[in-house]
C-alpha positions, 0 to 999 in steps of 0.5 A, a space after each residue: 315859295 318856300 319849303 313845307 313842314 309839317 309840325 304839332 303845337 300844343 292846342 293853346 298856342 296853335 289857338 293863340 297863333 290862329 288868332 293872332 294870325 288872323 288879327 294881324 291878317 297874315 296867313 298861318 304861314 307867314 306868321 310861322 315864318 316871321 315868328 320863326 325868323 324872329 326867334 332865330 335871329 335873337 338866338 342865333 350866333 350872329 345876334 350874340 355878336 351883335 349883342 357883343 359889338 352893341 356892348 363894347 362900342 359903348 364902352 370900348 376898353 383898351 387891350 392889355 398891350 401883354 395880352 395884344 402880344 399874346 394873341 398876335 403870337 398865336 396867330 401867326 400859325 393860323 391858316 385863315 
């Protein structure tokens, strides 16, 4: 079981999603939480990475070896 909220929705979307709920035979709360997943996994961080990878693994462009130099330098005084 999952955790509870409580939430206000406009009148047309709550219809909308009462619909669509009941088309798809979920429950209220199964299409929230598939609706909500949704949303945060193309807006989330990690899919800005993985929309990042997806476009340089198609076209991978060499570094500058200058600008490789530069990066490493810094590095160095990191604590990772």
């Amino acid at each position: 079981m999952g955790m509870k909220i409580a939430i206000s929705v406009p009148d047309p979307v709550f219809e909308a999603a009462e619909a669509l709920a009941h088309e798809l035979k979920l429950s209220r709360s199964e299409l929230y939480a598939r609706a909500l997943a949704a949303y945060l996994d193309t807006r989330g961080a990690a899919a800005v990475t993985r929309k990042l990878n997806a476009v340089y693994a198609n076209d991978p462009q060499p570094l500058d070896p200058a600008l490789v130099r530069a990066q490493s330098a810094t590095l160095d005084d990191e604590a990772w």
